[in-house]
N, C-alpha and C positions, 0 to 999 in steps of 0.2 A: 504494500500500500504506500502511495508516494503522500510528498504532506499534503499538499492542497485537501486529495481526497481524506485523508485522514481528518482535517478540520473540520470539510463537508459533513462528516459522518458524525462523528461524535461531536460536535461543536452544541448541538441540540441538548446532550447527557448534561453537560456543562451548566448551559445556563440554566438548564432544570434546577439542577442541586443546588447553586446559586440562590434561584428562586425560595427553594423551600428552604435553606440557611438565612435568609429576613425574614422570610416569615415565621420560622423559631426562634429568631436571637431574643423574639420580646418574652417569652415564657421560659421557665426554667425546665418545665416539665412539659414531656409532650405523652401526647397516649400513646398504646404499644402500634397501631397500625401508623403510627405517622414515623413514629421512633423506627419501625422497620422497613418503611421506603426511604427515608431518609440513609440508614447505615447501608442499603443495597445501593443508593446510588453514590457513596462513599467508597464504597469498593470499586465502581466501575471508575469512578475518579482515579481510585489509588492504582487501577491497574493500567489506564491510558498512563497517567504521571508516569511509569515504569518503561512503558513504550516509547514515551517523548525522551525521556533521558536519555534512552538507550539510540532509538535512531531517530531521532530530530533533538539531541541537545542542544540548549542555549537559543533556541526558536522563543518565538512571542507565546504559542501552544504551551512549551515545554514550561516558562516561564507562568503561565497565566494555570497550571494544572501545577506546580507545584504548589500556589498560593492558595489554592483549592484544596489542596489537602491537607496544609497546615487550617486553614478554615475550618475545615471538618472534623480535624485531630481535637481541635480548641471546641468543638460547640459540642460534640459529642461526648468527650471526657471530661468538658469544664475545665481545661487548664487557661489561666491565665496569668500564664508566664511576663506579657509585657507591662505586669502592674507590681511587678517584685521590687519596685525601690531604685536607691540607688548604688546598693553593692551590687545587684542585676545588672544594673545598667554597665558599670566601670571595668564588671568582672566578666560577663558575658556578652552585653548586647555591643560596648565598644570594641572591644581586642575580634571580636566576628566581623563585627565591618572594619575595623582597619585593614586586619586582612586579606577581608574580597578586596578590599581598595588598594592593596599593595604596590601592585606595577604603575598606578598611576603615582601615589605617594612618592616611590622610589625614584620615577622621572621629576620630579619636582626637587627630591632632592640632589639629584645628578646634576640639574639642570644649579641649581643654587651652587653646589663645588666647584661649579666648571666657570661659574663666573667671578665666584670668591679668587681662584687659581688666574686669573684672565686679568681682574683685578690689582691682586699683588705685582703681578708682571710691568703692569702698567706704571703701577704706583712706583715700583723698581727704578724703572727708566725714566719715569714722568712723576717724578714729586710732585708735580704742582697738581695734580686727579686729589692727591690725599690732603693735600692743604686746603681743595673744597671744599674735599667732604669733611671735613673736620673744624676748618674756621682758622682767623689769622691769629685769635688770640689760643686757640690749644696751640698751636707752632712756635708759638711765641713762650710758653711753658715747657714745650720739649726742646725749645734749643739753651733752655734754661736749667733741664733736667727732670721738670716735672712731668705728668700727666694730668690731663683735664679731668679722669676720674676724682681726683684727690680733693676735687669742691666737696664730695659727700657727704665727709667726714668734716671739714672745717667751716663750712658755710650753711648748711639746709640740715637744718634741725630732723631728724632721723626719721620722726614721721611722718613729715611733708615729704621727704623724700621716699620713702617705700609708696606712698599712696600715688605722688607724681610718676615712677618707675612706672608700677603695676597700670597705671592710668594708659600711659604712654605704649606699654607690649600691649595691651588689650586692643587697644586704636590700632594697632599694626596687626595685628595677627585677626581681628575682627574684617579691616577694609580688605587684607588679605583673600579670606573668605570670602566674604560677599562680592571681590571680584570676579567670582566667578559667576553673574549673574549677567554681567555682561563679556560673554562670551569666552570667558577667562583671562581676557587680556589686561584687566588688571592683577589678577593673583601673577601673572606672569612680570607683570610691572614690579609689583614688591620682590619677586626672587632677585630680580635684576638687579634692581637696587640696593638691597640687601647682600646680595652676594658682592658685590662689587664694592659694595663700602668695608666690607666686612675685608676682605681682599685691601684693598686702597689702602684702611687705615694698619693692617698690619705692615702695610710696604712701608709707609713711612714712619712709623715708628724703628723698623730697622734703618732706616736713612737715618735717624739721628741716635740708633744703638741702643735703642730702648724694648726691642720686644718682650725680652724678659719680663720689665714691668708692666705692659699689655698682658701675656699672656698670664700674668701671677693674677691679674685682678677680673680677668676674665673666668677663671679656671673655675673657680667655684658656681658659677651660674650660668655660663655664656654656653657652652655643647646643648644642655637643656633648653635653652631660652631659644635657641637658633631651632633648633629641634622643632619644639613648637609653632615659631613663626611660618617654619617651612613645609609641617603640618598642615597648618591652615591652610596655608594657599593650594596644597594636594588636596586638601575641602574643595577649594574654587573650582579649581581644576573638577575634579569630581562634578560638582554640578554644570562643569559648564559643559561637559560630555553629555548629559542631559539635553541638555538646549541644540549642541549642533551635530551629535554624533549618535542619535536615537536608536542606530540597526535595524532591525525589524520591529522593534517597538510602536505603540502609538506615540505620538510626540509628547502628549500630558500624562503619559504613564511611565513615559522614559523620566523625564523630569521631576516627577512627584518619588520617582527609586531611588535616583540618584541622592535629591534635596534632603532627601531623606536619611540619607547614608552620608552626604556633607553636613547633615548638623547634626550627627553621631559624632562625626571627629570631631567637629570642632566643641562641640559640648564632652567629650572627654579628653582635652586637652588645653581649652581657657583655667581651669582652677588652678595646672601647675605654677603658670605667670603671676600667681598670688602668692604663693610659698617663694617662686625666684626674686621678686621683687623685696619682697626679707632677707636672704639671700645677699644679693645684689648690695645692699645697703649697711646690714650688720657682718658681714662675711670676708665681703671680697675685697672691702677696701681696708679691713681692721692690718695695721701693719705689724702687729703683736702675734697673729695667727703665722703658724711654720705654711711654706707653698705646699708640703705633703700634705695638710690637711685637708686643704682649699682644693688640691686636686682631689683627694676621696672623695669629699665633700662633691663634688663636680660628677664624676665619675659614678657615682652613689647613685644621686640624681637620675642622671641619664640612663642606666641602667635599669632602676625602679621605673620610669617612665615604660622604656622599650620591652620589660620584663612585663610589663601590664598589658600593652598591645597588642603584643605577640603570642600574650598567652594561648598557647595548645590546649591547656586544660576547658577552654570555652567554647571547646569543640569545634569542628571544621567550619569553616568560612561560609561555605555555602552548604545550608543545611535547608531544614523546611522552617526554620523559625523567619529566617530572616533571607527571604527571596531577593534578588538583586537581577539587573541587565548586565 
């Protein structure tokens, strides 16, 4: 059976059972004749799902008959798993969509190194990219010896400054995301920039021999915070595959997967920007703290982040809780 006729045919089972799953969702209890047309047409669901998997994977069919049978799993046994909280949320429903979203995440991140790397080269050869992006009075403290980090601690009272930080990554790592609503080309905007300054200002900080003190007051929050930023924008990205890259989806169902699965990441990965911006403020720039710390401390971080994500234990990626394009 090829697919077309395959839709043909069963396409009718379909929105049968559909049918009769609203017309149950409002009672808890059905009688034994409806409770038994209902579970027979859950079987013919679960046994097309099995055929679509097998020879039409990753079709709009195969797609639209897994959601169906997670429907049916949840109305028939009563699970509802998507009202577990938020250790549900952190522990299974994000580390699942992070990664189905992986190969996109991972180009965002690729894409952020290669311009960080692109960046420093620059800044290498062309001091003047870093003295942009940084301003004439930080240059004016680094050919002095300082760094502009070093206001934190001498000038901005500790809690103005964590709420300004924290203020500050959210607004990036938010416009981030939500570039992806116009067609990603601003999450794309932010890596660029972000990679390149990131890039820049390590170039010139070795133009004037100071990476050392760069990378000691970064070390404790900077791998994390980049992390994040560059998360986000593998959000945008995410949804903006929604908008121009549908596949055989309907257009508002590709969109509504995606939207869905970018405000998974980025709602399990804005709260860390609240612990770095503490971090940031009480950590990185304490010149009392040994750099081994501040690297654990860093390394910690990142790790606890990535250990969350990736977690296996939250079962395969693409499972029947959380259907994806």
């Amino acid at each position: 059976m090829d697919y077309p006729r395959f839709v043909a045919t069963r396409e009718p089972i379909w929105e049968r059972f559909e049918d009769d799953l609203a017309a149950g969702s409002g009672s808890r209890h059905l009688d034994h004749g409806a409770l038994e047309a209902l579970a027979m047409s859950y079987r013919q669901v679960l046994h097309d799902h099995a055929l679509a998997a097998a020879r039409f994977p990753e079709t709009h069919a195969a797609r639209r008959l897994r959601r169906l049978a997670l429907a049916g799993n949840r109305f028939l046994y009563r699970e509802r798993s998507e009202h577990k909280g938020l250790l549900h949320f952190f522990f299974r429903t994000f580390p699942r969509t992070f990664r189905r979203q992986l190969p996109v995440l991972a180009l965002a991140a690729a894409l952020f190194l290669v311009l960080a790397v692109f960046g420093l080269a620059v800044a290498i050869y062309r001091p003047g990219l870093g003295v942009a992006m940084v301003g004439p009075e930080a240059v004016e403290g680094l050919r002095s010896g300082h760094l502009w980090t070093e206001r934190l601690t001498t000038t901005v009272p500790p809690g103005v400054s964590t709420s300004g930080i924290a203020t500050n990554n959210l607004s990036v790592a938010l416009m981030a995301w939500a570039g992806g609503a116009l067609a990603g080309l601003l999450s794309l905007w932010v890596l660029v920039l972000n990679g390149m300054m990131l890039g820049a200002v390590l170039g010139l900080t070795l133009h004037y021999s100071m990476p050392g003190a760069l990378l000691e007051f970064i070390s404790a929050h900077g791998p994390l915070e980049l992390t994040v930023i560059v998360v986000s924008a593998g959000g945008g990205l995410v949804l903006a595959r929604g908008l121009v890259a549908a596949d055989d989806r309907p257009r508002a169902e590709a969109v509504r997967q995606d939207a869905t699965d970018a405000l998974v990441i980025l709602g399990g990965s804005l709260p860390w920007l609240v612990l770095l911006a503490l971090v940031e403020v009480f950590i990185s720039p304490a010149p009392d703290l040994p750099v081994q710390l501040k690297v654990g401390i860093g390394l910690a971080l990142e790790v606890l982040f990535l250990s969350l994500a990736l977690n296996p234990l939250a079962g395969p990626p693409s499972t029947l809780e959380e259907p994806h394009g």
